[in-house]
C-alpha positions in Angstrom: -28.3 -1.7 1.9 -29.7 -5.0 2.1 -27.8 -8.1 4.7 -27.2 -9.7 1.2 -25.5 -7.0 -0.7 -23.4 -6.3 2.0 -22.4 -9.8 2.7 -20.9 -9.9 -1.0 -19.2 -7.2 -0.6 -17.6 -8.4 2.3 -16.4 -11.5 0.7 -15.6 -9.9 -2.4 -13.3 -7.3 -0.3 -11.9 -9.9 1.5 -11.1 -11.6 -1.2 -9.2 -9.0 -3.0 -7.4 -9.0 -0.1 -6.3 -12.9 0.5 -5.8 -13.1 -3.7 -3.5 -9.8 -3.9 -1.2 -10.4 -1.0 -0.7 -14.3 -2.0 0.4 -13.1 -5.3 2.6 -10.1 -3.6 4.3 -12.0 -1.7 4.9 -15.0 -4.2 6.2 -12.5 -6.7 8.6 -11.3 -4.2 9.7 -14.6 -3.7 10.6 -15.4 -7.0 12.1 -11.8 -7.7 16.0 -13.0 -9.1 18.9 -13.1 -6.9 19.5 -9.5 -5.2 22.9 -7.4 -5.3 24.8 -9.5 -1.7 25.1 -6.4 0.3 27.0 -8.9 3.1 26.6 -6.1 5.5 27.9 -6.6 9.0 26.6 -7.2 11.7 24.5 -10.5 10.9 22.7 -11.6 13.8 22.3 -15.0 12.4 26.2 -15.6 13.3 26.2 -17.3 17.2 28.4 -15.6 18.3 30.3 -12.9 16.1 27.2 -11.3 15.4 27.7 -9.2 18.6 30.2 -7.0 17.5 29.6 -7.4 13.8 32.0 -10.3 13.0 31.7 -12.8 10.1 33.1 -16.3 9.6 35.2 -14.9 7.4 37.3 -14.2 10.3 38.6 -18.3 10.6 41.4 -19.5 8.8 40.3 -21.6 5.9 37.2 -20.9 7.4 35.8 -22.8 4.0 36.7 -26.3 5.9 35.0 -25.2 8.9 30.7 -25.7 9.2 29.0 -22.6 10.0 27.7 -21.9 13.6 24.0 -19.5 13.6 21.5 -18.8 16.4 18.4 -18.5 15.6 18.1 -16.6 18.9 19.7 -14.0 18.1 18.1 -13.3 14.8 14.4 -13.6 16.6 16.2 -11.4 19.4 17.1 -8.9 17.1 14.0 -9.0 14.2 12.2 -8.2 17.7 13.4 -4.9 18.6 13.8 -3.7 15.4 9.7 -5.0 14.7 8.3 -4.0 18.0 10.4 -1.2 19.1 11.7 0.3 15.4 14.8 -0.2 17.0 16.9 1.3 13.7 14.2 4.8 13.4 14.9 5.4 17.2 18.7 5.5 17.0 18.8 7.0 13.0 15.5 9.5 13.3 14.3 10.0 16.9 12.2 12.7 15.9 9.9 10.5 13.6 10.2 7.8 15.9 7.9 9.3 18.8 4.9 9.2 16.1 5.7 5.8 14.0 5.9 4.0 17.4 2.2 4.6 18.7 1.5 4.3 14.6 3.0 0.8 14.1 1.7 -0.3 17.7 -1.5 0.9 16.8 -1.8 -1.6 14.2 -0.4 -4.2 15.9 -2.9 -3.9 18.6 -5.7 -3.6 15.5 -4.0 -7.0 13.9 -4.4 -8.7 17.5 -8.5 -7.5 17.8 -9.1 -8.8 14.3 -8.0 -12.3 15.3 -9.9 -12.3 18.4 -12.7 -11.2 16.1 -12.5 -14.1 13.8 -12.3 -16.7 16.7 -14.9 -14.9 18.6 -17.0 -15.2 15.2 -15.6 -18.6 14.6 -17.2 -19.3 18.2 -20.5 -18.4 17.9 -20.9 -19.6 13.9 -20.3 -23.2 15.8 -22.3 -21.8 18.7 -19.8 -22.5 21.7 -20.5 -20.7 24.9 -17.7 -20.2 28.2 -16.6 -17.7 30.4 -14.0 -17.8 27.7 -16.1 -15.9 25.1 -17.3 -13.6 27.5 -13.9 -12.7 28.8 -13.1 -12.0 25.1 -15.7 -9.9 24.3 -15.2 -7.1 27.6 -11.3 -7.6 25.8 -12.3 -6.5 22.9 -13.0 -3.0 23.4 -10.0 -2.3 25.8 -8.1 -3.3 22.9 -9.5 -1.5 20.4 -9.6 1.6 22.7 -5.7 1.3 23.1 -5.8 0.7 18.9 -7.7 3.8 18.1 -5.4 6.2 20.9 -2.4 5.0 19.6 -2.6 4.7 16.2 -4.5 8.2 16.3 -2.1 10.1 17.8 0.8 8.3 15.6 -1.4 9.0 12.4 -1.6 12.3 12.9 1.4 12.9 13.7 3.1 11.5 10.8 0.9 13.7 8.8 1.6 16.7 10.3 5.5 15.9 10.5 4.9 15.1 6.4 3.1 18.5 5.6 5.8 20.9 8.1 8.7 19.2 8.1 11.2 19.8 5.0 13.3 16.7 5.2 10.0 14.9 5.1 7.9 17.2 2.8 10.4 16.9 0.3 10.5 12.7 -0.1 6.5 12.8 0.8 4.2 11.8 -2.2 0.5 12.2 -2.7 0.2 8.5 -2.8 2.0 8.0 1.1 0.1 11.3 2.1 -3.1 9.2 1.4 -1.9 5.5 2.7 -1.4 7.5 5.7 -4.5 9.4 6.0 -6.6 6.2 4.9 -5.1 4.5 7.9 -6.2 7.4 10.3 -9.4 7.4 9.2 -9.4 3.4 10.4 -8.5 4.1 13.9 -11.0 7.4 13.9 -13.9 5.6 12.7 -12.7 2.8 15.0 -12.7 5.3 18.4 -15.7 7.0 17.3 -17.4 3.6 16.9 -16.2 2.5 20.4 -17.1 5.4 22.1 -20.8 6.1 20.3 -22.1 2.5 20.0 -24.0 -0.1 22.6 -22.9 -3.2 22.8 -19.8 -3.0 20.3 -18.0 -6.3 21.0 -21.0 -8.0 20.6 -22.5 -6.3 17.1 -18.9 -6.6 15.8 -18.8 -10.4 17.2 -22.0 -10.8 15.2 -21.4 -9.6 12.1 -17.8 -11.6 11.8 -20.1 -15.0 13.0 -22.4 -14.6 10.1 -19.4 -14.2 7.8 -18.4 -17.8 8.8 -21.9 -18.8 8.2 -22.2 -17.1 5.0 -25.4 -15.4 6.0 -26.5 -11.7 5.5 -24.9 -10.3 8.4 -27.3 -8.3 11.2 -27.9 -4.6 10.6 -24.7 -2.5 12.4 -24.8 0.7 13.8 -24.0 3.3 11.6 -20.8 4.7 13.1 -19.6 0.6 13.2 -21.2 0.4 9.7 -18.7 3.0 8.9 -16.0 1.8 10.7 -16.1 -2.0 9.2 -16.3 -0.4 5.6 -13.6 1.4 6.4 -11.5 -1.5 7.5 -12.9 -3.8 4.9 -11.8 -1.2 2.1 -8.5 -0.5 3.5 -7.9 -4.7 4.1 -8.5 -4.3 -0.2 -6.0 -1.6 -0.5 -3.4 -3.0 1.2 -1.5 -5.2 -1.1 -1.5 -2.6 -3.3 0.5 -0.5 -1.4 3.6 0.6 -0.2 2.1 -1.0 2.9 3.3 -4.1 2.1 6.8 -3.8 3.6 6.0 -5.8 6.2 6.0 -8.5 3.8 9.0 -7.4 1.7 11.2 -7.0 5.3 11.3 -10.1 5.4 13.5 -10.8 2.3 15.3 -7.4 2.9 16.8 -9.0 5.8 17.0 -12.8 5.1 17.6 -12.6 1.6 19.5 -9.1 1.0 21.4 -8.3 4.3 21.7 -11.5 5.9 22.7 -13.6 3.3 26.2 -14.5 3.3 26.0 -17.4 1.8 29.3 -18.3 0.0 29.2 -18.9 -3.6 30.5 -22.6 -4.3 31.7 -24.0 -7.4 28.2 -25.8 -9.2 26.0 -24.5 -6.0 22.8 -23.0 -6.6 23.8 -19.3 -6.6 26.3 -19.9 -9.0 23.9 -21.5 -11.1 21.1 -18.6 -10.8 23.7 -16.4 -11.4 24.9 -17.9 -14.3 21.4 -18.0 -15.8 20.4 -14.0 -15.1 24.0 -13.2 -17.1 22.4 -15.1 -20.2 19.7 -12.4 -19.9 19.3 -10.0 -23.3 20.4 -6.2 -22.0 17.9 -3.7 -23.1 19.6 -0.2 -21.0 19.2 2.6 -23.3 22.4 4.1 -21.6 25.3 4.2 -24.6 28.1 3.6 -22.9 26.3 0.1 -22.5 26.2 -0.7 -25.3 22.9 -2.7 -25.7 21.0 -3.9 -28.5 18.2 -6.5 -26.7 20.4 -9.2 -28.4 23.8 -9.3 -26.4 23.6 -10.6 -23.1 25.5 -9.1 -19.8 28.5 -12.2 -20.3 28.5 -10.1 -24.0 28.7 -6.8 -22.8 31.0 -7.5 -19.7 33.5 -9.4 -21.7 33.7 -7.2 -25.0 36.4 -4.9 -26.4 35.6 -1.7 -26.0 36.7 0.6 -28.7 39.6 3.3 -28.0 
């Protein structure tokens, strides 16, 4: 395959990628108000967030401002991100594969970075100890990548396919998220271990990205490997993968948000607008036509 073709399907991968997950994530934003869970504890609260307190607690606690760390919210987004704080106490047994899984990746996120600054570097041709430092990095990390997220992979799969709990809730479509992701840190490991001078090929190749020239021929097993990552990188935001976008506004915007609802404020007025909605349920005991609104239905007689 000529430098060319493969240079456009770089970008156009790439751009699949940048495009989808903009519009994912905007789309989530804009999704309407969600069902207040208000479940305790919030971490956000400085310092009743501890033992799962709320403001609520303080007499005419309306009159009173609101104290929140930060901190603590950082604090606790970072066990539950790093360390999957909630699988280890609720599912222990899944927890000893989804850790070197998630890990993995994390580890795989961190060597693509130092891949687009290493390719950054040598697009606007700087040289240092720096660069060279990075580049005997690279494959350390990508060695820890490929163990990690190996052995996590394949353990998920195997706990999918011969455990009942998880057999049962398992689809083809997570079965294959799951075995796509394998085959990124396999081809990754195999690339590693088969292939002179990886750091430096893999250096090249993001470098003439940034300079938008056919990149150099690759190895085949990182040929592979790239493809691989390149096609997954496409996939992504069209996947269930995508939580780690959607966490975000399951905590912030679905647990954490206690927000009371003031006379005029803005969640009374989104509220009030989403009750103006048309109600299209096909259950009867609704009572829908498309016409009447939620305010209709909630506020009707209902016959005897």
């Amino acid at each position: 395959m000529s430098g060319s073709i493969v240079l456009a399907l770089s970008y156009g991968l790439l751009a699949v990628f940048v495009v989808a997950a903009v519009l994912r994530s905007v789309r989530l934003w804009r999704l309407p108000i969600h069902l207040r869970w208000e479940l305790a504890p919030i971490p956000k609260e400085k310092t009743r967030g501890r033992y799962g307190g709320s403001y609520l607690e303080e007499f005419e606690w309306w009159t009173k401002p609101r104290e929140e760390s930060m901190t603590a919210e950082l604090a606790y987004m970072l066990k539950e991100i790093v360390f999957l704080k909630a699988l280890w106490e609720h599912n222990r047994r899944l927890w000893w594969f989804s850790f070197p899984f998630h890990v993995g990746l994390y580890v795989l996120v961190a060597v693509g970075g130092l891949l687009v600054l290493a390719g950054a570097a040598g697009a606007m041709g700087l040289q240092g100890p720096g660069w060279g430092l990075m580049r005997q990095g690279l494959p350390i990390l990508i060695g820890v990548a490929c163990v990690l997220g190996t052995v996590g992979a394949l353990g998920l799969v195997v706990s999918r396919l011969f455990d009942a709990r998880l057999r049962n809730g398992t689809t083809p479509v997570a079965m294959f998220n799951l075995i796509l992701v394998l085959a990124l840190f396999v081809t990754g490991g195999v690339a590693l271990f088969s292939v002179d001078g990886y750091a430096g090929q893999a250096s090249a190749f993001a470098a003439a990205l940034f300079r938008a020239q056919p990149p150099p021929a690759l190895s085949t097993p990182l040929g592979v490997h790239v493809a691989v990552a390149l096609v997954f990188l496409a996939y992504l935001p069209f996947s269930q993968m995508m939580h780690f976008v959607a966490k975000y506004f399951t905590y912030h915007q679905v647990r954490w948000d206690d927000r009371p609802l003031e006379p005029g404020g803005a969640i009374e007025r989104e509220v009030t607008e989403l009750l103006q909605q048309p109600v299209t349920w096909a259950a009867p005991h609704v009572g829908a036509d498309g016409k009447k609104n939620w305010v209709d239905i909630a506020t009707e007689e209902v016959p005897k």
